[in-house]
C-alpha positions as CSV (number, residue, x, y, z in Angstrom):
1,X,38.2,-110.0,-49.0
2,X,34.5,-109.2,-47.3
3,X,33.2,-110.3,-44.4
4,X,30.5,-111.8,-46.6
5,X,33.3,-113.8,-48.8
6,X,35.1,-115.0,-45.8
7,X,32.0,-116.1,-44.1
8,X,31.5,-118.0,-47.2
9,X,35.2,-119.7,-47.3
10,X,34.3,-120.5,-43.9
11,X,31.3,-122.2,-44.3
12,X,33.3,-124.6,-47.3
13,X,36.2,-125.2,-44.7
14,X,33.7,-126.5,-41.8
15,X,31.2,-128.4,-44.0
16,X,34.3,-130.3,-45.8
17,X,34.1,-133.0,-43.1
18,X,30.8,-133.9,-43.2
19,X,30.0,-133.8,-46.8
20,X,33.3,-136.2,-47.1
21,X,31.8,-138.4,-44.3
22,X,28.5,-138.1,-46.3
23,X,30.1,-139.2,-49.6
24,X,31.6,-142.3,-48.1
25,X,28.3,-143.3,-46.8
26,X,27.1,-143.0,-49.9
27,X,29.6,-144.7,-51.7
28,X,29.2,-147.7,-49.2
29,X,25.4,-147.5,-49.5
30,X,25.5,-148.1,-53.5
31,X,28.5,-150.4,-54.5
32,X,29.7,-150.5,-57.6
33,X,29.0,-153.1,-58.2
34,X,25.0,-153.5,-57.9
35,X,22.6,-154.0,-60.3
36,X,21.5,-151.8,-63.1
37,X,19.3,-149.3,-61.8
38,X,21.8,-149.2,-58.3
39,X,24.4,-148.6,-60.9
40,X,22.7,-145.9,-62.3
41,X,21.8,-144.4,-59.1
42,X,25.6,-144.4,-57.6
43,X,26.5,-142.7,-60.7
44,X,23.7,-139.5,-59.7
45,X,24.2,-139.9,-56.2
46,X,28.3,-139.7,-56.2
47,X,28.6,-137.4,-59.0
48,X,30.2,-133.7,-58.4
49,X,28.3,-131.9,-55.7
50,X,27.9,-129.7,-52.5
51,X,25.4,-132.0,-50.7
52,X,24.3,-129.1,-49.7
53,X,20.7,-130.2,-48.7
54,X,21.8,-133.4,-46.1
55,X,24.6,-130.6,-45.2
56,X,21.6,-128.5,-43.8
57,X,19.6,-131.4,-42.4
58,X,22.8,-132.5,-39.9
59,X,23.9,-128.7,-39.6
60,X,20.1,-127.6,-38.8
61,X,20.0,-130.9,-36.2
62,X,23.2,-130.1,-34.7
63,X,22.2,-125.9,-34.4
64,X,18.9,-127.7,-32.2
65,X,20.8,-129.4,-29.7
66,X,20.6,-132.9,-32.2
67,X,23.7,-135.6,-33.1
68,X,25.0,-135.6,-36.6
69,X,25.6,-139.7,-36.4
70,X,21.6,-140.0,-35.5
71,X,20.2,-137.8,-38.7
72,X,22.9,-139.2,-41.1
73,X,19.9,-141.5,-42.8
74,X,17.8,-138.7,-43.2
75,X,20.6,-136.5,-44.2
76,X,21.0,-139.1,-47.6
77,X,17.0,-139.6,-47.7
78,X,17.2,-135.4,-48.5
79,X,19.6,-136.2,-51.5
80,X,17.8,-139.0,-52.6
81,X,14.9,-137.0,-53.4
82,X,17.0,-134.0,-54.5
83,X,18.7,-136.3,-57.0
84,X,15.7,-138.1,-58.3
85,X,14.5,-134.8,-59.2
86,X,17.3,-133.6,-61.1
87,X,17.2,-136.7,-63.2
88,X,13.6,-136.4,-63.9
89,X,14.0,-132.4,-64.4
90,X,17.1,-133.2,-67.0
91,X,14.8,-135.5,-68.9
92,X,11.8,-132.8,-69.1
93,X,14.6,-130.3,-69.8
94,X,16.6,-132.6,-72.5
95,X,19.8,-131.2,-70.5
96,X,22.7,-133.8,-71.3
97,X,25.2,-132.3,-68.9
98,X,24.9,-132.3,-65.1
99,X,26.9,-131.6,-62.5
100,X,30.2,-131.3,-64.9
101,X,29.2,-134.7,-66.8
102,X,26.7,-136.7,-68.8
103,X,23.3,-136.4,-66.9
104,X,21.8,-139.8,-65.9
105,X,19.3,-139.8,-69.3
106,X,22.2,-139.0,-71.8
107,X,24.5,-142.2,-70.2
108,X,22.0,-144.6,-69.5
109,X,19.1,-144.4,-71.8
110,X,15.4,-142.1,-70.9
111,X,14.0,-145.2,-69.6
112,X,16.1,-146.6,-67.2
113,X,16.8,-142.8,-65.8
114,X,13.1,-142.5,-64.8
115,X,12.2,-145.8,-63.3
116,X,15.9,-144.8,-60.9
117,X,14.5,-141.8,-60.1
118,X,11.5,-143.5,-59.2
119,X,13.1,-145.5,-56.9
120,X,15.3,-143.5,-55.3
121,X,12.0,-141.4,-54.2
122,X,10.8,-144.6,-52.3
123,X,14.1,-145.2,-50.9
124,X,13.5,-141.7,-49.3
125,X,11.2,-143.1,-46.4
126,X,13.1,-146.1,-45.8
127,X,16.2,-144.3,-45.2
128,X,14.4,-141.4,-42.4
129,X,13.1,-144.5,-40.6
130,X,16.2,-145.9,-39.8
131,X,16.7,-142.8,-37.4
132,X,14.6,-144.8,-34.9
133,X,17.0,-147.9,-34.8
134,X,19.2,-144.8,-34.1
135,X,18.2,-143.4,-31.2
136,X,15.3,-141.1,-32.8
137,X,11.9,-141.1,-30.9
138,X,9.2,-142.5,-33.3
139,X,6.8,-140.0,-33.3
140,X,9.9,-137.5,-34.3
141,X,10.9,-139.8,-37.3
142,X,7.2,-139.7,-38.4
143,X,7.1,-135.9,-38.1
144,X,10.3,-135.8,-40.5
145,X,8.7,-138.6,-43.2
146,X,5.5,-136.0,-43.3
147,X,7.6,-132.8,-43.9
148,X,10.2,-134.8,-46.6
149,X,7.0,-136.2,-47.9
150,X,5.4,-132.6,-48.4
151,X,8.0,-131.1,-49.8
152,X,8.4,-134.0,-52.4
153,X,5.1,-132.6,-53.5
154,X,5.7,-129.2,-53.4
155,X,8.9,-129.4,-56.0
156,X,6.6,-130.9,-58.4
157,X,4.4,-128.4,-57.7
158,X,6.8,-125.8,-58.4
159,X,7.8,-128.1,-61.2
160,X,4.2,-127.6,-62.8
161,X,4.5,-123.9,-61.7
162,X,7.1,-123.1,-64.0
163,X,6.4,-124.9,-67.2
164,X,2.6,-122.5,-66.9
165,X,5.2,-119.3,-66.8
166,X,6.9,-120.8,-69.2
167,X,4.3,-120.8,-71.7
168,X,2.6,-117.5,-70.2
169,X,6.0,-115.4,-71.3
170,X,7.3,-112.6,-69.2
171,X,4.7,-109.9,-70.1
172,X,1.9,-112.3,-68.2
173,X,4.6,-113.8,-65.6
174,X,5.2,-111.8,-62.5
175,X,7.6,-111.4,-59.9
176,X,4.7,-113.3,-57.4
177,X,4.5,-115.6,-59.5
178,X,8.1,-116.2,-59.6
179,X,8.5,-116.3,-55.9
180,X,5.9,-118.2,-55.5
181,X,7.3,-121.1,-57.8
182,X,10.7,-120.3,-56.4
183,X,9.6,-121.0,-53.0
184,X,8.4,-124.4,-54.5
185,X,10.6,-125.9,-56.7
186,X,14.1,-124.7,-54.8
187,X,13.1,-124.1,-51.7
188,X,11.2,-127.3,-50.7
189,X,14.0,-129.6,-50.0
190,X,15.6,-126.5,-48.5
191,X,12.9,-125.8,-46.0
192,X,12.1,-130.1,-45.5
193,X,15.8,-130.9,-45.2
194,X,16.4,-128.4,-42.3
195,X,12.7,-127.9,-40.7
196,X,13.5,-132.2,-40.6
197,X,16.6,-132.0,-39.1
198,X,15.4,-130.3,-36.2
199,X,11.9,-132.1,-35.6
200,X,14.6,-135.6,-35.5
201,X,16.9,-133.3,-33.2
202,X,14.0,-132.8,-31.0
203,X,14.2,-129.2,-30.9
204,X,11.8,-126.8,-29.6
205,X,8.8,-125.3,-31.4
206,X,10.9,-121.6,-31.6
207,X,13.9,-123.5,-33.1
208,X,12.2,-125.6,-35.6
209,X,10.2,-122.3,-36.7
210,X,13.6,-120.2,-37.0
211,X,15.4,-123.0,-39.3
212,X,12.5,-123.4,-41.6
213,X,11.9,-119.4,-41.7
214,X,15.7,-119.7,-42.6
215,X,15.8,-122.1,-45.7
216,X,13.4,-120.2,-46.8
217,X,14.9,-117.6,-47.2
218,X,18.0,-119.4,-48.2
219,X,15.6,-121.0,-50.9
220,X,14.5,-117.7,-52.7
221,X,18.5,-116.4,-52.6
222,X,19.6,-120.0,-54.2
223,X,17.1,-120.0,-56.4
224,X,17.4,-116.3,-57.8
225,X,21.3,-116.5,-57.7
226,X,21.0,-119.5,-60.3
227,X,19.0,-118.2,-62.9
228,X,21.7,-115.6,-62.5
229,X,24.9,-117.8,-62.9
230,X,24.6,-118.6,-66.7
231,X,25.4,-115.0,-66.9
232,X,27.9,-115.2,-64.4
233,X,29.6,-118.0,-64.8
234,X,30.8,-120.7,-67.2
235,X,29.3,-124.3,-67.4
236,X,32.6,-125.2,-65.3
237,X,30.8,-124.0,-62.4
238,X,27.2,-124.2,-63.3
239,X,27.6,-127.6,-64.1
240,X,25.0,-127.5,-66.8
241,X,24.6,-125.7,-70.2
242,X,24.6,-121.9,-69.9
243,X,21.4,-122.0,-72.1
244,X,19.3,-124.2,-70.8
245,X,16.6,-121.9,-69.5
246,X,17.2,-119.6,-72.9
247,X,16.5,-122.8,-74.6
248,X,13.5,-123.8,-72.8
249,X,12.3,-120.3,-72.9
250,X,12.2,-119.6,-69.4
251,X,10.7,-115.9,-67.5
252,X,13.6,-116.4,-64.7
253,X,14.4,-114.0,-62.7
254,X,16.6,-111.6,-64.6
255,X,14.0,-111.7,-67.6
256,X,11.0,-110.2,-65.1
257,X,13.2,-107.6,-63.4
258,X,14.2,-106.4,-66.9
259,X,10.9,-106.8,-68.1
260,X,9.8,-104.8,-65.1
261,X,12.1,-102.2,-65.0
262,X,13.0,-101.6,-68.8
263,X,11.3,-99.8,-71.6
264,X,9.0,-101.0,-73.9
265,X,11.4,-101.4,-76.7
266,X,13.1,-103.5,-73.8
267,X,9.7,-105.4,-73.3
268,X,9.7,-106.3,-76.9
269,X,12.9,-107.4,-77.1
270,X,12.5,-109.4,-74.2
271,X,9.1,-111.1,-75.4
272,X,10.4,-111.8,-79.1
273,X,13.6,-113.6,-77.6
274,X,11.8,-115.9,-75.4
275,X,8.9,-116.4,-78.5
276,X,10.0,-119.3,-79.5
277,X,11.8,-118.1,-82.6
278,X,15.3,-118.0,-81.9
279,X,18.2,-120.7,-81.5
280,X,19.4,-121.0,-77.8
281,X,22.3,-119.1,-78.2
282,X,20.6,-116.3,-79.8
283,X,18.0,-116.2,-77.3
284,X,20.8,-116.4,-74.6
285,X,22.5,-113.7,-76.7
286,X,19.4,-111.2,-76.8
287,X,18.8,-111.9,-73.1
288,X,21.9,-110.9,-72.1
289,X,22.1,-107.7,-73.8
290,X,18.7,-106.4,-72.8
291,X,20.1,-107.5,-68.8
292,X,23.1,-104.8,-70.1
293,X,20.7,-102.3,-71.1
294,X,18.5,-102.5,-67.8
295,X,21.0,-103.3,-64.7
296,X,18.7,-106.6,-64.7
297,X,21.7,-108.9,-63.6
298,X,22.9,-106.2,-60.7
299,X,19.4,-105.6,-59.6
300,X,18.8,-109.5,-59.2
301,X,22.0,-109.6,-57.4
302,X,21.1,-107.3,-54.8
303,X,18.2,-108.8,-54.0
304,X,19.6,-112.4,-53.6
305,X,22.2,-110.9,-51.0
306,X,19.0,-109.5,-49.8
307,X,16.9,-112.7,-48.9
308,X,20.4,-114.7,-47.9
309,X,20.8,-111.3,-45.0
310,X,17.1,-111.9,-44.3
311,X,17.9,-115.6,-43.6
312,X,20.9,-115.3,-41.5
313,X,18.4,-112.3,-39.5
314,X,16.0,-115.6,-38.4
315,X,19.0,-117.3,-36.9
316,X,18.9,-115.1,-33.7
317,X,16.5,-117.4,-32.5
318,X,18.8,-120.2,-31.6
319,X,21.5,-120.7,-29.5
320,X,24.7,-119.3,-30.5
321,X,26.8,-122.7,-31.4
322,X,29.0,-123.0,-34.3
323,X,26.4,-125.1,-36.1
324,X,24.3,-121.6,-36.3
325,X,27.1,-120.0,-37.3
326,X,27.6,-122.3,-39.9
327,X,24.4,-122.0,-41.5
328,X,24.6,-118.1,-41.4
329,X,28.0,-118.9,-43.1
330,X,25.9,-120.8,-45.6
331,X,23.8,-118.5,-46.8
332,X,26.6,-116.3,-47.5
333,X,27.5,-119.1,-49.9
334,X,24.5,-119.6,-51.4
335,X,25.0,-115.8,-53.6
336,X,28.5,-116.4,-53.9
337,X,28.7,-120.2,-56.2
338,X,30.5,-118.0,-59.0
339,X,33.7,-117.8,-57.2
């Protein structure tokens, strides 16, 4: 087994308590039995998951001298928003599996999923500012509403960002563009839940700079690993269908380092499967071989063990505690979820 992979085991082994601690706070947050839309949001909130992005608020707070049992409000505040933004992304998508189950939309009806993921978005706010009550200075708590807040609006952003490349196609996508979006859509709860969890740990200026410099990082590898895992990996893993980015016609990462890199035959090929003209599974089919053709998927790869390396490399800034050894362990895990 390699460093990397063990690194990655680690991380799993030394999260497990906190994301278990995490799930019961969540499951005694939202009862069963609460109204409608509380019912609704219980069954996002406790479905199958890493809870990866409150993981990194406590682990980032704890890496910058901060308690976990202070930032635990914020920590669900992060998935709040994260969730709400899968159920409104599965409902743009028309994706009916999440997470290993029926999304929200497909049990509960288009309606009711949006107006929960509506809420849960204002819940966000009142759940950080119960870190004062805590112990957290005010002015702190206010700092981490402002940086949840903006990167609320940068994922829709990103959001927006991709539908445009979407419709421009690969041949007037580019790799920019891509990392741009990517930065965006993935890697602004990333960079909020961690660059939070150290303004509400009160850590200094270098700290709070090396975390966020981190998740980004860590955004860009999570981001370009996943367009990677329906190639990888079965549903079983992904969670969600194999071709739902084939099926919405997507430039993800794979497509514009083939379309980079490949012929021109390859370029056609490329353009006419994402044109609009082809069933999901033959435009996942088509993908897949011209990825075979060019090295696309091992290319990709390389590079999201690239930016995760990159992302442990801005750690050296903090102390050396276990909490920064956990993060490092972290990105290790973030280009390894096929395992």
């Amino acid at each position: 087994m390699t460093a990397e992979a063990v690194a990655a085991r680690t991380a799993v082994r030394e999260l497990s308590p906190t994301a278990d601690a995490l799930r019961r706070e969540l499951d005694h947050r939202w009862p069963a039995d609460g109204d409608r839309m509380r019912e609704i949001a219980r069954y996002g909130l406790l479905a199958p998951g890493k809870l990866l992005r409150p993981l990194l608020l406590v682990t980032a707070a704890e890496a910058t001298g901060g308690s976990r049992d202070q930032v635990v409000p914020a920590a669900l505040a992060v998935e709040y928003l994260h969730v709400a933004s899968l159920i409104h992304d599965d409902v743009i998508d028309g994706d009916d599996l999440r997470r290993g189950q029926d999304s929200v939309h497909a049990r509960f009806g288009i309606p009711d999923a949006i107006a929960t993921g509506d809420g849960l978005l204002f819940m966000v706010f009142s759940a950080v500012a119960e870190c004062a009550a805590l112990g957290v200075p005010e002015s702190a708590v206010l700092a981490a509403v402002r940086v949840l807040a903006q990167a609320g609006e940068d994922l829709c952003r990103g959001q927006v960002q991709e539908t445009l490349m979407a419709a421009a196609g690969p041949r007037d996508s580019g790799l920019d563009a891509y990392r741009e979006m990517a930065a965006l859509k993935t890697g602004a709860l990333l960079r909020g839940a961690c660059r939070a969890g150290a303004l509400l740990s009160g850590g200094t200026a270098a700290e709070t700079d090396a975390v966020t410099a981190f998740a980004e990082h860590v955004g860009l590898a999570f981001q370009m690993y996943d367009d990677l895992l329906p190639y990888l990996a079965d549903a079983s893993v992904t969670g969600k269908p194999g071709t739902s980015d084939a099926a919405n016609l997507r430039p993800t990462f794979p497509v514009l380092l083939a379309h980079r890199t490949g012929s021109p035959a390859d370029r056609r090929r490329l353009e006419q499967a994402l044109s609009g003209g082809l069933s999901p599974e033959a435009t996942f089919a088509a993908l897949h071989e011209v990825f075979a053709a060019t090295g696309a998927l091992e290319l990709a790869q390389r590079q999201a063990r690239d930016e995760a390396e990159q992302a442990k490399a801005r750690l050296a800034a903090l102390p050396p505690t276990e909490a920064a050894g956990v993060l490092a362990a972290v990105a290790d895990l973030t280009v390894r979820r096929d395992r």
